[in-house]
SEDONU-334244 format. One record per residue (C-alpha): x, y, z; residue in three letters. Coordinates in nm, 3 decimals, padded with zeros to 5 digits, m for minus. Each point is the difference from the previous one (the first is absolute). Layout:
((X,Y,Z),"ALA"),
...
This chain:
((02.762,m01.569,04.569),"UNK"),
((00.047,00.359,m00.174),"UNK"),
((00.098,m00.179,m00.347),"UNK"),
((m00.264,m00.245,00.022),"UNK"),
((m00.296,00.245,00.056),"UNK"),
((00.202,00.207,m00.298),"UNK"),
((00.021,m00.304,m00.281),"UNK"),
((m00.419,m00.072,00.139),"UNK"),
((m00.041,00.396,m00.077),"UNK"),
((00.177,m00.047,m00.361),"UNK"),
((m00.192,m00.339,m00.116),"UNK"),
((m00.332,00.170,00.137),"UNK"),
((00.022,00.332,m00.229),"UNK"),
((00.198,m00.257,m00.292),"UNK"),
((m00.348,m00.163,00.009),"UNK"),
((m00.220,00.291,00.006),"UNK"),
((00.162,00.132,m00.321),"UNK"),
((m00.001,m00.355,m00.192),"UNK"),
((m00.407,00.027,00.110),"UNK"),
((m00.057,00.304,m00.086),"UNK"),
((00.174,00.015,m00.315),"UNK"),
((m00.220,m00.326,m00.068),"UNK"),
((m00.304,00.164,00.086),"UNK"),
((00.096,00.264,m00.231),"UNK"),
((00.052,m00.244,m00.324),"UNK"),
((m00.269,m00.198,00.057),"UNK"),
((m00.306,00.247,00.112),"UNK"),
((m00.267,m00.105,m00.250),"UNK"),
((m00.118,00.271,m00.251),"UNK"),
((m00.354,00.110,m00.014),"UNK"),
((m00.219,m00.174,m00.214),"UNK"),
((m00.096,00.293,m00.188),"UNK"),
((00.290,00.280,m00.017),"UNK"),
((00.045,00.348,m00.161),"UNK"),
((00.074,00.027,m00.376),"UNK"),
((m00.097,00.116,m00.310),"UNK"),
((m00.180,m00.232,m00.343),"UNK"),
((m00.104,00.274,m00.282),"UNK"),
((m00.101,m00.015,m00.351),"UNK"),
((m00.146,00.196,m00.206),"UNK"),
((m00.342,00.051,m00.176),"UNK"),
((m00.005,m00.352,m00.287),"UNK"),
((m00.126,00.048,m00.330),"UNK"),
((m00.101,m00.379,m00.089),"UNK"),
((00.106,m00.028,m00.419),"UNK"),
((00.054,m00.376,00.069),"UNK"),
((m00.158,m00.292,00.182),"UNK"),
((00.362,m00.069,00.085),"UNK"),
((00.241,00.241,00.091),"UNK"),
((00.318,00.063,00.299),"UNK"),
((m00.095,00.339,00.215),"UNK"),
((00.266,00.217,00.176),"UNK"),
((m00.020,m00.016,00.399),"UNK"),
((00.196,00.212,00.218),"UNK"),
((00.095,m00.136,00.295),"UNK"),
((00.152,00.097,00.371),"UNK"),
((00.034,m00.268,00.219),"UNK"),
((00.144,00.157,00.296),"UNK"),
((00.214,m00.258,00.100),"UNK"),
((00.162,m00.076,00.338),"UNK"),
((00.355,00.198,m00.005),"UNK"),
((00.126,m00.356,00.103),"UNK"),
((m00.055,m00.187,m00.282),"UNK"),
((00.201,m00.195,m00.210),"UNK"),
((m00.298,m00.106,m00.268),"UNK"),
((m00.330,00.029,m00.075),"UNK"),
((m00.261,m00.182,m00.234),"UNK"),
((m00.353,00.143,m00.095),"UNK"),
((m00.299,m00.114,m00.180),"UNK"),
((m00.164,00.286,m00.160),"UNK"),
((m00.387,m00.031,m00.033),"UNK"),
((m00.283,00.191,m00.178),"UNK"),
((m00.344,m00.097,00.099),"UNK"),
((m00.328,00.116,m00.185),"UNK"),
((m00.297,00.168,00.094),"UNK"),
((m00.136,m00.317,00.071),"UNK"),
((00.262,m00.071,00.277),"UNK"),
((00.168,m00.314,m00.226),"UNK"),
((00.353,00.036,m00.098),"UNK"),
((00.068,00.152,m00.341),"UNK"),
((00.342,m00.022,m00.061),"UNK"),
((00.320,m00.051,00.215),"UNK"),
((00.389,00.090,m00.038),"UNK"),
((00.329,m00.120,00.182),"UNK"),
((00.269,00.210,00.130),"UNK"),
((00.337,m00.049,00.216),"UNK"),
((00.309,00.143,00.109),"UNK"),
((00.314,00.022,00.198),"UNK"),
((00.018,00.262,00.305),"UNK"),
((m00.232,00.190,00.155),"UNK"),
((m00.109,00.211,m00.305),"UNK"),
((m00.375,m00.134,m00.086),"UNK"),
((m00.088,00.259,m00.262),"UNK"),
((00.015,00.033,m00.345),"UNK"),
((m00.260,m00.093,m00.325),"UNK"),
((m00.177,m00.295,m00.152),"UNK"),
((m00.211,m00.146,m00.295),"UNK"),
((m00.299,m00.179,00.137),"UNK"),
((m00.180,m00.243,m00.230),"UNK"),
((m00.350,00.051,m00.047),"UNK"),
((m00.214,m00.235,m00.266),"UNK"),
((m00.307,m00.255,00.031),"UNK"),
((m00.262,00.341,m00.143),"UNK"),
((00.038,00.234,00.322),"UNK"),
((m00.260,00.247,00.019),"UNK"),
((m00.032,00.344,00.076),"UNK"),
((m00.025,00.162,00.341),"UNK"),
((00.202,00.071,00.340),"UNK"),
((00.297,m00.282,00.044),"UNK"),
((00.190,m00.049,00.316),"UNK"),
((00.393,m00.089,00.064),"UNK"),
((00.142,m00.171,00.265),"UNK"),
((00.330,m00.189,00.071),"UNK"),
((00.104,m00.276,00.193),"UNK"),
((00.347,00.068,00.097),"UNK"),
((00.254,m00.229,00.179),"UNK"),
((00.339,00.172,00.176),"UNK"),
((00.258,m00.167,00.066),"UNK"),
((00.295,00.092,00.231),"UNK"),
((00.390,m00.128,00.028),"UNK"),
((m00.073,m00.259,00.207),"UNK"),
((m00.276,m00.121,m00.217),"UNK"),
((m00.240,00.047,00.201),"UNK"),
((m00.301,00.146,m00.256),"UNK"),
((m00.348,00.152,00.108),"UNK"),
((m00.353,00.011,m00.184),"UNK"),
((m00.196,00.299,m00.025),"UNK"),
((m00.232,00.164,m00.242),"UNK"),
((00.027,00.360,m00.155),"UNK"),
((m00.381,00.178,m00.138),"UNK"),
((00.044,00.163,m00.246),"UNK"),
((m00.205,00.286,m00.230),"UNK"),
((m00.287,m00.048,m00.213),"UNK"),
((00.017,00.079,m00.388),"UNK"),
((m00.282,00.028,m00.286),"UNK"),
((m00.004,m00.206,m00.312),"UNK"),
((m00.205,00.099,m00.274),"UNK"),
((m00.071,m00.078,m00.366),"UNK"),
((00.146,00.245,m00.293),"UNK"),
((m00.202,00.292,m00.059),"UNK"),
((m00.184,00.042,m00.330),"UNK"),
((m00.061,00.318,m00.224),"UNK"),
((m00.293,00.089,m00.225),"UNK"),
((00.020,00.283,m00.192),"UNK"),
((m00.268,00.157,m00.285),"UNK"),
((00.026,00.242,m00.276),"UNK"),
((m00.212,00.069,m00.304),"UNK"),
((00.015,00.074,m00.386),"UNK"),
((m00.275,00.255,m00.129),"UNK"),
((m00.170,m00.041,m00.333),"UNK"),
((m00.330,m00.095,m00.126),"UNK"),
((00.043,m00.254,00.276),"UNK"),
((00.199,m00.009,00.306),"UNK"),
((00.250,m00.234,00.064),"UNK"),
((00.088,m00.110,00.315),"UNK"),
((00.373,m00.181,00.084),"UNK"),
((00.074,m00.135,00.354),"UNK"),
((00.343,m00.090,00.109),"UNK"),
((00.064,m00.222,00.271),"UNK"),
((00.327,m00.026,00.177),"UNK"),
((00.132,m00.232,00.316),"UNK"),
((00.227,00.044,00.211),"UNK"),
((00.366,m00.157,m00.026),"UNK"),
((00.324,00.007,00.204),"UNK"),
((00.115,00.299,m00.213),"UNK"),
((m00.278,00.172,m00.083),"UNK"),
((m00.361,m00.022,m00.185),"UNK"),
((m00.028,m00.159,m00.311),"UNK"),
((m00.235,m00.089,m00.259),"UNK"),
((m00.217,m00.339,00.096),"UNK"),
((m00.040,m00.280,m00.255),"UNK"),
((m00.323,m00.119,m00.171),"UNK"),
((m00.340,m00.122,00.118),"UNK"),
((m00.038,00.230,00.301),"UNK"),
((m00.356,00.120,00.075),"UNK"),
((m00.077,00.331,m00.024),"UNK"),
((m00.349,00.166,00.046),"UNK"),
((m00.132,00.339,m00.119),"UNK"),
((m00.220,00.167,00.236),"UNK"),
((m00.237,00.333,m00.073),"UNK"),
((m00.083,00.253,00.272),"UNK"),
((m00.383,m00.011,00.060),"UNK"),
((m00.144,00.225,00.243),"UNK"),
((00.226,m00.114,00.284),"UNK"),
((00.067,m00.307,m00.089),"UNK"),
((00.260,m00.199,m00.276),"UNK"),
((m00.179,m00.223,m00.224),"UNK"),
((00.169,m00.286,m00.264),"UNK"),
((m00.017,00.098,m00.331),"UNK"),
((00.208,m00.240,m00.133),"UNK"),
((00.300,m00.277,00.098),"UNK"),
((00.323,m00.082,m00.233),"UNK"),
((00.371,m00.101,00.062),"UNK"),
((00.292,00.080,m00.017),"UNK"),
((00.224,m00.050,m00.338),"UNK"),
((00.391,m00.086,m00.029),"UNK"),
((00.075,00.360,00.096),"UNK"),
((m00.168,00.034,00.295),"UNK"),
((m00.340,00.162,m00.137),"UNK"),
((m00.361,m00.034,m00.013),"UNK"),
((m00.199,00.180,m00.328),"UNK"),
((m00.368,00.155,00.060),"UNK"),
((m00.205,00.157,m00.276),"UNK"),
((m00.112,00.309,00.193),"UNK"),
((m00.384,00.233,m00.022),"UNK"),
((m00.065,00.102,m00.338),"UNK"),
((m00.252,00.244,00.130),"UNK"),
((00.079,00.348,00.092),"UNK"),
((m00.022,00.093,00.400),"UNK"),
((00.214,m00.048,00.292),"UNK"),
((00.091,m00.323,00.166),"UNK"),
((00.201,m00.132,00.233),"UNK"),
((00.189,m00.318,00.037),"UNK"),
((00.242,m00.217,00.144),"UNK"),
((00.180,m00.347,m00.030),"UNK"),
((00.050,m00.253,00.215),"UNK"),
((00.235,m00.299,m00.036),"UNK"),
((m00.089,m00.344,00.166),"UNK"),
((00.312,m00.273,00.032),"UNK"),
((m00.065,m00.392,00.031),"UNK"),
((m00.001,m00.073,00.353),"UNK"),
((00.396,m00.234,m00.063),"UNK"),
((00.154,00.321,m00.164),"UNK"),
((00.077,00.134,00.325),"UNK"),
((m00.035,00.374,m00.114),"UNK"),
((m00.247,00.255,00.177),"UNK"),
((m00.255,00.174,m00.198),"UNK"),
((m00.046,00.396,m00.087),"UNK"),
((m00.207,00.232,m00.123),"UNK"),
((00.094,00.285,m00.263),"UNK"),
((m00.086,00.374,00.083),"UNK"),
((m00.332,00.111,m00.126),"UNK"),
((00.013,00.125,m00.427),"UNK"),
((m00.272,00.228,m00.066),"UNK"),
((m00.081,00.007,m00.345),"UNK"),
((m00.228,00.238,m00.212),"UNK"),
């Protein structure tokens, strides 16, 4: 009777450990969990282009593999560019190139991932990770003025954009408009563009007294570059 009620004892707490280590491998992960989707600030010199995205996927210590789809969505909400990552072990962080093309625009974009874990037994779980938010913007622009004296001023305006390593001389055709200081207000005086080099040529006032003016340059809405103004150039 005493080694019956003992072998009942043993299969009873046999059982409670096969169900509870079950329990344990198969308790379904939240659908969203904790982790970690940077990048940062995008500078957008091509319609087409792979961006860097940092990502912590804080995965179960129990798994055996993971898969994640990497998206970017736009400002307005659609997807803008996705990515694919996976890996062995439990060790969901690390870095990766995200495609972005089909003329994204500038603003606030969003990352998210949809990651799938995976355990020894193969048993694998959904859930989604939120990620940061990041700015994209178009390449800056610079406009800068300086003038000859003489019987006539000359006026030269440079305009530079922006590039990966640094600002460089733009290319020909660009708009430019010089303005004059009137009262409180900047009026056109006259609209050129830009040669090989970069630079726009004004013939300046040939009469004596002191004015003030500035330059503006204008880019065709498909170059993708943002406009500036030059500092004020007082001449007299």
């Amino acid at each position: 009777m005493t080694h019956t009620r003992r072998v009942r004892n043993l299969v009873s707490a046999s059982s409670l450990v096969l169900l509870t280590a079950f329990f344990v491998q198969t308790a379904p992960l939240p659908a969203s969990a904790a982790g970690g989707l940077t990048s940062p600030s995008i500078v957008l010199y091509d319609d087409c282009d792979f961006h860097p995205i940092r990502f912590d996927l804080e995965l179960p210590e129990y798994t055996d593999g993971f898969s994640a789809d990497i998206n970017i969505y736009g400002p307005d909400g659609l997807e803008a560019g996705s990515g694919f990552v996976y890996g062995d072990g439990s060790d969901g962080a690390g870095t990766e190139e995200v495609f972005m093309c089909d003329d994204p625009r500038p603003g606030r974009y969003r990352l998210q991932a949809e990651v799938e874990a995976c355990d020894y037994d193969y048993n694998c779980f959904d859930y989604v990770v939120d990620g940061s938010s990041f700015n994209l913007r178009y390449p800056r622009s610079r406009t800068l003025i300086k003038a000859t004296s003489g019987q006539r001023h000359r006026i030269a305006v440079t305009v530079k954009e922006e590039r990966p390593r640094g600002y460089f001389t733009t290319d020909s055709y660009n708009t430019v408009v010089l303005e004059k200081k009137q009262g409180k207000r900047w009026a056109r005086v006259s609209r050129g563009y830009t040669d090989a080099r970069g630079v726009a040529r004004f013939n300046g006032p040939n009469k004596p007294g002191r004015e003030t003016f500035r330059a503006r340059v204008i880019f065709d809405s498909d170059d993708d570059v943002m406009n500036s103004t030059s500092r004020p150039l007082t001449l007299s």
